[in-house]
Phi, psi and omega in degrees: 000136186265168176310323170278354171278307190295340173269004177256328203287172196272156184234070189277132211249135152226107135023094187215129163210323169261118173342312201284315177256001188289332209271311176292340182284335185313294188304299184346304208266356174266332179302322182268299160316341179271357167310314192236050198006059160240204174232175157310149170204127192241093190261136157244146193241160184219102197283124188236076156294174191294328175287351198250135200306353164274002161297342174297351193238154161277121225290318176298335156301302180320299185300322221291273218293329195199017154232028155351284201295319181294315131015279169314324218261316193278305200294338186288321193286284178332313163339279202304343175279316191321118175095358142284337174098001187270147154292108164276147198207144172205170167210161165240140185245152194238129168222186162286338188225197150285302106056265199279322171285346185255313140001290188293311162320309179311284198292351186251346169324301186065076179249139176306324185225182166230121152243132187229184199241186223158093178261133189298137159235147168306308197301116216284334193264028184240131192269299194226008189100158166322284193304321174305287175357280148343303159309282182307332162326304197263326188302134165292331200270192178278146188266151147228168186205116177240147177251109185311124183268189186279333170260023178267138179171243166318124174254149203226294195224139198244108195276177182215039210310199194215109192235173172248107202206124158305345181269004191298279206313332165285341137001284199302325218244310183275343202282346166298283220286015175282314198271351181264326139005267170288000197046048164267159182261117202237146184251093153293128143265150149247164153254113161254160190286319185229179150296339199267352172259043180274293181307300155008283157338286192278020190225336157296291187307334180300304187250124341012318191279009187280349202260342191250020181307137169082012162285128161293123180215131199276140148242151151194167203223144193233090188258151166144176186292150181299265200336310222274306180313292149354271166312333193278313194302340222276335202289009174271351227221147177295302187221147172214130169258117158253145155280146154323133196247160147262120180247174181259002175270132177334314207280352178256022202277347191307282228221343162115130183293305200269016135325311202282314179289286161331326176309283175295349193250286168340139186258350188286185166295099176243171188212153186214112197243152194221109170264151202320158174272187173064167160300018203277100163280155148247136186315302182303337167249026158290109217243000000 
């Protein structure tokens, strides 16, 4: 491949920090990158607040001197692309925040997606934690945000629910490439309020599933509140991908209450995709 096919190709940046989640995020991001022959890029970050005595070192002492763990951490992840065919890559970046080093990772990459994890926090005014928060704010490019369930591993089956969103369509595009990955099988759902929005319903779903060519794929229609069908539907399902919804309280606006809910409640694997702002397309979920 010559330079300029490596600067076309498509890139998706994941996030890595906790041991425990780094490998599933890895496979995710190979799943997705590999649809659209591009690569991996596996970012770690090693957080210097401003108060803290290591700002006193140069980010190359830092990483040399004190980023062992992260180090270790970045290289299993990088591990888990070998022998996919997919092309990998990492790095560690030294900021003030987490944050602020996966942002920067992103923008000098100049990568088309992101992906980062997402452990449930308590604090009730917190959409997805500080740092996601940030992230999904600020990042230009598409976001994804997976929160690991208790059954990540094998994927068999892929809920897809189905909103009127600018993001449905990346929605759409990563729960394919998940399923085509895995030779999974994806479930469009809707949720209506009555029976009198069924047809309606089925006839949305109807033309959705052209976005799922070489898929195997379920409609199916559901009345009854969004959060609670979902969540009921999810526990049939490996993984389930939301697009990001809009509400009017400010503090959901990242990413959408029942995205946010669907998140906290589900015991699986959810993915929650935001697509990039601005006039920015992306390549990759371009179907």
């Amino acid at each position: 491949m010559d330079t300029d096919e490596a600067a076309d190709r498509y890139r998706i940046a994941v996030a890595v920090s906790n041991p425990d989640h780094a490998e599933q995020l890895v496979r995710t991001a190979v799943d997705v990158a590999r649809v659209r022959d591009g690569e991996v890029f596996v970012v770690g970050v090693i957080s210097t607040p401003r108060e803290s005595p290591f700002a006193l070192f140069t980010d190359e002492v830092i990483t040399r001197e004190f980023g062992g763990e992260r180090r270790a951490v970045l290289d299993r992840a990088m591990g888990v692309a070998s022998g996919t065919g997919v092309p990998v890559s990492g790095e560690l970046f030294v900021a003030s925040s987490v944050a602020r080093g996966v942002l920067t990772a992103v923008e000098e990459r100049d990568c088309d997606s992101l992906l980062i994890g997402w452990r449930e926090r308590t604090r009730e005014d917190a959409v997805l934690g500080t740092n996601v928060d940030r992230i999904v704010r600020r990042a230009d490019c598409d976001v994804l945000v997976e929160k690991i369930g208790a059954l990540a591993g094998t994927v068999d089956a892929v809920l897809l629910p189905v909103a009127e969103s600018r993001h449905a369509g990346l929605a759409a595009s990563v729960a394919r490439a998940i399923a085509v990955a895995n030779d999974a099988s994806v479930t469009l759902l809707r949720v209506v309020g009555s029976s009198r929005d069924e047809p309606a319903a089925r006839e949305l779903l109807a033309g959705k599933a052209d976005l799922l060519a070489g898929v195997e794929v379920e409609t199916l229609v559901r009345e009854g509140g969004v959060p609670d069908v979902i969540v009921a539907e999810s526990e049939r399902h490996d993984v389930t991908v939301l697009g990001a919804t809009r509400t009017g309280a400010i503090r959901r606006r990242i990413v959408g209450s029942t995205p946010r809910e669907v998140g906290r409640r589900a015991e699986g694997t959810v993915i929650m995709a935001r697509k990039g702002g601005g006039s920015l397309v992306s390549r990759v979920f371009r179907l």
